[in-house]
Residue frames as a rotation matrix with the C-alpha (Angstrom) as fourth column:
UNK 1
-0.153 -0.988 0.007 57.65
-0.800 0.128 0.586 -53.83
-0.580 0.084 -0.810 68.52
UNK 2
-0.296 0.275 0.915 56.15
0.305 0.935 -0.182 -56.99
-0.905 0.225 -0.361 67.14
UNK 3
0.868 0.476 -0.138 53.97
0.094 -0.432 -0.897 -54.78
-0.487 0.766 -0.420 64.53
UNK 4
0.579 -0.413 -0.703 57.45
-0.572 -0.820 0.011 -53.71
-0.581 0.396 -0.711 63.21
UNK 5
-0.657 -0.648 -0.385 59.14
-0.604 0.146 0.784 -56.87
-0.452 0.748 -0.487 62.38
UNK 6
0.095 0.673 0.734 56.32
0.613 0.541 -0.576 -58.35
-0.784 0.504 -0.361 60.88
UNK 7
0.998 -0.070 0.002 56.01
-0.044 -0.650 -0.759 -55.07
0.054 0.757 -0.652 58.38
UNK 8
-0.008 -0.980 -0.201 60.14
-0.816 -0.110 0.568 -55.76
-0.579 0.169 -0.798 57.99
UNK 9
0.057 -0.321 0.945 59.37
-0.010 0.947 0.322 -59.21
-0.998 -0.028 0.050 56.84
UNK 10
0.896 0.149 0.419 58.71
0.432 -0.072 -0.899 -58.32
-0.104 0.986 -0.129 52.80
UNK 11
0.791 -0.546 -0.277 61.37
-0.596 -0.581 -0.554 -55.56
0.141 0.603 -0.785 52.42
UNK 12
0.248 -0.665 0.705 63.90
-0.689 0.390 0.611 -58.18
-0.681 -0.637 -0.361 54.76
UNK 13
0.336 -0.351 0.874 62.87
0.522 0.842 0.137 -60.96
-0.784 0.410 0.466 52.16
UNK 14
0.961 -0.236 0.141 63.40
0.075 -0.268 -0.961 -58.63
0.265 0.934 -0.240 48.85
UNK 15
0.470 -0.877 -0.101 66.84
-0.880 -0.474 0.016 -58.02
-0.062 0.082 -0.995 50.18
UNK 16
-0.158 -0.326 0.932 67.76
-0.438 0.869 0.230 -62.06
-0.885 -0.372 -0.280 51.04
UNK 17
0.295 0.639 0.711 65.63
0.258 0.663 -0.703 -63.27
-0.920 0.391 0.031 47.91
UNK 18
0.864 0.363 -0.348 65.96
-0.119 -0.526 -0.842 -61.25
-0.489 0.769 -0.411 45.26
UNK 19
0.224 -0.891 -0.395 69.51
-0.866 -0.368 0.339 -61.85
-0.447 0.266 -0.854 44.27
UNK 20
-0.613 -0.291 0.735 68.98
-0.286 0.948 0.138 -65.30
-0.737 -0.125 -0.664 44.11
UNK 21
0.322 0.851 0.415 65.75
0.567 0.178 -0.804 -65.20
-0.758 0.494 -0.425 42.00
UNK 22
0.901 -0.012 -0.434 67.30
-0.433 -0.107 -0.895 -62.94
-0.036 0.994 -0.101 39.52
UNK 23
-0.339 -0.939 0.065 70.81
-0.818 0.328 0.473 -64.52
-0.465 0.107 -0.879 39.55
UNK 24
-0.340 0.293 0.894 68.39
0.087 0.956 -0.280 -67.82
-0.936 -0.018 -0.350 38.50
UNK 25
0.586 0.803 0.109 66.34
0.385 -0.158 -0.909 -66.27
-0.713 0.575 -0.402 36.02
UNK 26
0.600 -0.561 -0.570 69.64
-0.797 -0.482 -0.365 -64.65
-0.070 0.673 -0.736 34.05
UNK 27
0.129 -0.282 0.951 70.86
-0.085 0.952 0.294 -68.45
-0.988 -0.119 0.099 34.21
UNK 28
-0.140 -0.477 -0.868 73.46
-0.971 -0.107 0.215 -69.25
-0.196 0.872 -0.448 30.65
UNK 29
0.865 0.253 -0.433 73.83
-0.453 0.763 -0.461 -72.08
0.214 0.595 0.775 28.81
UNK 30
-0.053 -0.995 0.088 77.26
-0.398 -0.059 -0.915 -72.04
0.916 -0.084 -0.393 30.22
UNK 31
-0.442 0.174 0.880 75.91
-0.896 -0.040 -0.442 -72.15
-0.042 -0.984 0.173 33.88
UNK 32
0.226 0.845 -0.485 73.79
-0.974 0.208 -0.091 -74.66
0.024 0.493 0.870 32.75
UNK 33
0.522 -0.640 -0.565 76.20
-0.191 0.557 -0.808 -77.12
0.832 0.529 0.169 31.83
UNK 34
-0.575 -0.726 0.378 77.65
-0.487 -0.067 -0.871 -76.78
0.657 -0.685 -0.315 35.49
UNK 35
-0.035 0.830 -0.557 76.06
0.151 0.555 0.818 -79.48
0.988 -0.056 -0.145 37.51
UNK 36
-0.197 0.189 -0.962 76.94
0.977 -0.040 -0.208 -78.04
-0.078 -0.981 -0.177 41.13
UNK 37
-0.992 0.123 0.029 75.79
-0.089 -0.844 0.529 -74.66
0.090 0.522 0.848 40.02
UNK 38
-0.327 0.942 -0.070 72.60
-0.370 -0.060 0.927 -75.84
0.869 0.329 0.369 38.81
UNK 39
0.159 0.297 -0.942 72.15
0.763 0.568 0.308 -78.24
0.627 -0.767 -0.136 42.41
UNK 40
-0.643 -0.669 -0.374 73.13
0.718 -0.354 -0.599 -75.27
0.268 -0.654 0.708 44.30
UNK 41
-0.795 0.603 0.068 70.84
-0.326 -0.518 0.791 -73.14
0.512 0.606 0.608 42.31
UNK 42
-0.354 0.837 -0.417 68.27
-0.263 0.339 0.903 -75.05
0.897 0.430 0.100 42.75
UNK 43
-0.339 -0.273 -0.900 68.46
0.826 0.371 -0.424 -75.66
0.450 -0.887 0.099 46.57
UNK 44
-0.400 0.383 -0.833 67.83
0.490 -0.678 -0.547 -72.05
-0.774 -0.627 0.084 47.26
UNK 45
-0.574 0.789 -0.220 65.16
-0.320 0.031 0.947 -72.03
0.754 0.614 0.235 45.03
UNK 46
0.137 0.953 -0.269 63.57
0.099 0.257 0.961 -74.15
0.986 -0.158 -0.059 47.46
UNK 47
-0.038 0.511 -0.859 64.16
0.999 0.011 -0.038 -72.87
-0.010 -0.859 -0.511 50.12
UNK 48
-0.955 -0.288 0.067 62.83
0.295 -0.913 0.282 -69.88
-0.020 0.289 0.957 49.06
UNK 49
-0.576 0.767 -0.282 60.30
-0.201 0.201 0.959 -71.39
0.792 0.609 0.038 48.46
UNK 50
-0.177 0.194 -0.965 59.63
0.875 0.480 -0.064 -72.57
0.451 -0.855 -0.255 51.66
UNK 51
-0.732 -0.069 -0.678 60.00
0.580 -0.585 -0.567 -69.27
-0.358 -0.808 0.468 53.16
UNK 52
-0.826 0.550 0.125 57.71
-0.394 -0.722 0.569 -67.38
0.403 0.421 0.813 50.89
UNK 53
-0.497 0.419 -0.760 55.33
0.323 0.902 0.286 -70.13
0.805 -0.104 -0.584 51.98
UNK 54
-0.158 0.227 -0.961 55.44
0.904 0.424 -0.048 -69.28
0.397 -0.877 -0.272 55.35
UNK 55
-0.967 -0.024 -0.252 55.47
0.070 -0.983 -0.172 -65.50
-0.244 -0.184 0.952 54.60
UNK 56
-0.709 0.692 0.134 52.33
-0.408 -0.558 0.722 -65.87
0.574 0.458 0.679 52.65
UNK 57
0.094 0.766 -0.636 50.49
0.652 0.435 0.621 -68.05
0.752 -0.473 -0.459 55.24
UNK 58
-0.445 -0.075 -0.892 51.95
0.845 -0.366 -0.391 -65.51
-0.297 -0.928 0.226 58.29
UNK 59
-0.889 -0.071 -0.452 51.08
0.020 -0.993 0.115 -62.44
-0.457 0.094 0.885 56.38
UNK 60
-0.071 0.894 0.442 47.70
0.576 0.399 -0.714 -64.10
-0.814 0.204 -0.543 54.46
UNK 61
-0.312 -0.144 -0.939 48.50
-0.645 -0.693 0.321 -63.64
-0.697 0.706 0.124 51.11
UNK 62
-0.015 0.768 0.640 46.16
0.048 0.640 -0.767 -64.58
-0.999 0.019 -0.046 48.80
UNK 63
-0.237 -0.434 0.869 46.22
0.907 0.221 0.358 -65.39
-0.347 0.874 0.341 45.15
UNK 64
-0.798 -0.205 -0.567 45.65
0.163 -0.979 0.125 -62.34
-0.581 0.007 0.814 43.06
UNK 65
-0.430 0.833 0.347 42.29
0.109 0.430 -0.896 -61.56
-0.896 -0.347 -0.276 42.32
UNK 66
0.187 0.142 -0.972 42.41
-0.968 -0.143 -0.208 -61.79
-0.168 0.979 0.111 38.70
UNK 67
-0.121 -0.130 -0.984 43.50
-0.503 0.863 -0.052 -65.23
0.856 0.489 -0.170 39.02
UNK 68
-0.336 0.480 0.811 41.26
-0.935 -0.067 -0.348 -66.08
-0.112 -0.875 0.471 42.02
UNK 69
0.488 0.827 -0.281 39.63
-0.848 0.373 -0.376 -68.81
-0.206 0.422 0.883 40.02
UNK 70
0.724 -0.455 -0.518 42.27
-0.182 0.599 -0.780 -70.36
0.665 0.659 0.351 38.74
UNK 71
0.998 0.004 0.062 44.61
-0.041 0.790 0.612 -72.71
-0.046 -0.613 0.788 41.11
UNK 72
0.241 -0.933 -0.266 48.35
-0.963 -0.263 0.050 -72.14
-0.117 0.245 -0.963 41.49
UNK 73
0.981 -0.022 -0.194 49.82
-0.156 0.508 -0.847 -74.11
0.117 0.861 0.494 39.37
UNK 74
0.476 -0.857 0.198 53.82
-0.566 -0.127 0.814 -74.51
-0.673 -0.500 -0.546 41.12
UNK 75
0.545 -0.515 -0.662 56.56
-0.776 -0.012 -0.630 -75.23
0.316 0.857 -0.406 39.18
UNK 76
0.778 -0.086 0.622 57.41
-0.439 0.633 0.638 -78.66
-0.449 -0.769 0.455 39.66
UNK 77
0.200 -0.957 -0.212 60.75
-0.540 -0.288 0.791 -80.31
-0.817 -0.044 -0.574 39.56
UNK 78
0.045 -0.060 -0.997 61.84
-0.699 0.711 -0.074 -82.82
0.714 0.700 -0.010 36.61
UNK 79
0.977 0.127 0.173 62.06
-0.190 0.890 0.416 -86.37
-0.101 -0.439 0.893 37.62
UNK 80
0.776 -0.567 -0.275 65.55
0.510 0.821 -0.256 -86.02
0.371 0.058 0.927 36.83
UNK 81
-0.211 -0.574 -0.791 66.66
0.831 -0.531 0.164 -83.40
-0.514 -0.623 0.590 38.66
UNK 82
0.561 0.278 -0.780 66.48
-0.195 -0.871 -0.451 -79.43
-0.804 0.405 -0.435 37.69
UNK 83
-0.353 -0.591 0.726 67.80
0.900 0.000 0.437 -78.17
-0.258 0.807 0.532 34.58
UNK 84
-0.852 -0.219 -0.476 68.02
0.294 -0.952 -0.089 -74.51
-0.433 -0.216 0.875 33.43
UNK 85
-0.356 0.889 0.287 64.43
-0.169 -0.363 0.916 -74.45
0.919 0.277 0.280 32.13
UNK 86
0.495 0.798 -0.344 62.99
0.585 -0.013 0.811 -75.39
0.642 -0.603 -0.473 35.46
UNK 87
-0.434 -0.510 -0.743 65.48
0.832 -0.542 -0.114 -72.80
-0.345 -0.668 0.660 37.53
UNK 88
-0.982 -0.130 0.135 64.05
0.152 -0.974 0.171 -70.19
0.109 0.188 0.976 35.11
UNK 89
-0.196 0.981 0.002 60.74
0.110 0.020 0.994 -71.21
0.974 0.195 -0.112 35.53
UNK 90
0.098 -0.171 -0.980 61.06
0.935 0.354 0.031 -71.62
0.341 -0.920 0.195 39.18
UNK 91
-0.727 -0.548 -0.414 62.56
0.605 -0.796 -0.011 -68.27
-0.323 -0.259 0.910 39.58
UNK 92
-0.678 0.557 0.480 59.94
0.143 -0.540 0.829 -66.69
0.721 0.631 0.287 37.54
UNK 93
0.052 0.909 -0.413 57.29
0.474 0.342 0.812 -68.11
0.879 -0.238 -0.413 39.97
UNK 94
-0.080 -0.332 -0.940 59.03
0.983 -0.182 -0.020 -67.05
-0.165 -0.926 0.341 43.02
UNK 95
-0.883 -0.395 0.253 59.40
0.457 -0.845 0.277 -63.62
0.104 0.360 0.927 41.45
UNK 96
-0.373 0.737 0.564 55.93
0.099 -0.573 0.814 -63.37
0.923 0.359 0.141 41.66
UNK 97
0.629 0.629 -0.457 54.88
0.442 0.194 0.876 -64.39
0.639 -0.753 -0.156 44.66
UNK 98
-0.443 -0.715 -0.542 57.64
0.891 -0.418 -0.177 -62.08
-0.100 -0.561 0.822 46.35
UNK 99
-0.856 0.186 0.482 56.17
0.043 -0.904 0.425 -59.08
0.515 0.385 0.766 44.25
UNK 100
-0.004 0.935 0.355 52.53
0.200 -0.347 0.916 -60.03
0.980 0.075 -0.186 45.55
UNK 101
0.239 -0.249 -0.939 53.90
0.970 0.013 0.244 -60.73
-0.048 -0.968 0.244 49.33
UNK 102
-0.787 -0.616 -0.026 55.13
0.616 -0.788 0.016 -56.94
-0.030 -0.004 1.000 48.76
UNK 103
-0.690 0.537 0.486 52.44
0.068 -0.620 0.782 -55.48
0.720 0.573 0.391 47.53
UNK 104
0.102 0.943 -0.316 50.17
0.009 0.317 0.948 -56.91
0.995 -0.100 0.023 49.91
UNK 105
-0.045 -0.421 -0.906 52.09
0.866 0.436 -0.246 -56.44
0.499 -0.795 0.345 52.98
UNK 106
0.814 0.532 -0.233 50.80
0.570 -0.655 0.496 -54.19
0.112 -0.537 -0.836 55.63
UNK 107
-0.164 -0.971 -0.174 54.08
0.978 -0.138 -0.154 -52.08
0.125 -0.196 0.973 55.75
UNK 108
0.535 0.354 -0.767 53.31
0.559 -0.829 0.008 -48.55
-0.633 -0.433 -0.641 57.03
UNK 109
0.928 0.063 0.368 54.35
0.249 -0.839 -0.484 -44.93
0.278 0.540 -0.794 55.22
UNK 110
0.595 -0.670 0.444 57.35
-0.792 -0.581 0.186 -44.53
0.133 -0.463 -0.876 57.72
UNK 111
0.595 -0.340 0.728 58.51
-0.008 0.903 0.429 -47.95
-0.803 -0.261 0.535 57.43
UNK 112
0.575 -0.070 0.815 59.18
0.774 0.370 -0.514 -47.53
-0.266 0.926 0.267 53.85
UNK 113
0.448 -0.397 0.801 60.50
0.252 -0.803 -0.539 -43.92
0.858 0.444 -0.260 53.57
UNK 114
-0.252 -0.957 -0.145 61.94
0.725 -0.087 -0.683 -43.91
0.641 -0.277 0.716 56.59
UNK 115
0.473 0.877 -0.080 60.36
0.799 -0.389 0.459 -41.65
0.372 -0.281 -0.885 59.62
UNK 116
-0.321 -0.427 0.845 60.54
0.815 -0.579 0.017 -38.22
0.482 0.694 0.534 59.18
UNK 117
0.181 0.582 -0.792 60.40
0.982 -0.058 0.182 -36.19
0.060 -0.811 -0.582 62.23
C-alpha cells in the first residue's frame, strides 16, 4: 500500500502542477501588467517549488546525466519582486524538473495503464 502512493506521487503532481507551470509559461504582456496576477503567479511557483524539492529528495532524483557536471543553476527571484520574465523562466525550470521527477519515477506498468486483469 505504501509502494503505491509513492509511485502516485509524479502522475498526482503532473495533475496539481502542470496547469500552473503552463498557465505561467503562456504568461501576456497583458497579465503582466496585473500586479496580483503576477504575486499570485508567482507564489505557486514557489511552492511548487518546494514540493518538487521534496519529491526529488523522497524519490532521489538526480540531475540528468548529461548535465551531471554542471550545477543547477535555479531561477532566482529579482530583487524587486517577479516580473513576467522570471515567471517564464521559473516555469520553464519547474517544467523540467517535473518531466525528470516523471521519467525517473519508479511507477510500475499497471500503475500507468491501468491493471488489466
Amino acid at each position: 500500500m505504501a509502494s503505491t502512493k509513492a509511485n502516485s506521487l509524479p502522475s498526482l503532481a503532473v495533475h496539481l502542477f502542470r496547469p500552473a507551470i503552463v498557465e505561467a509559461k503562456l504568461m501576456t504582456a497583458k497579465h503582466a501588467r496585473d500586479a496580483v496576477y503576477v504575486a499570485t503567479l508567482a507564489e505557486e511557483l514557489s511552492v511548487i517549488d518546494k514540493k518538487l524539492s521534496a519529491m526529488e529528495q523522497t524519490l532521489q532524483v538526480g540531475s540528468p546525466p548529461d548535465l551531471s557536471s554542471v550545477p543547477p543553476r535555479p531561477c532566482r527571484m529579482p530583487e524587486g519582486g517577479p516580473d513576467a520574465n522570471w515567471i517564464r523562466q521559473k516555469s520553464g525550470e519547474l517544467d523540467l524538473r517535473l518531466r525528470r521527477i516523471e521519467q525517473n519515477a519508479p511507477v510500475s506498468a499497471a500503475c500507468r495503464h491501468g491493471s488489466q486483469s
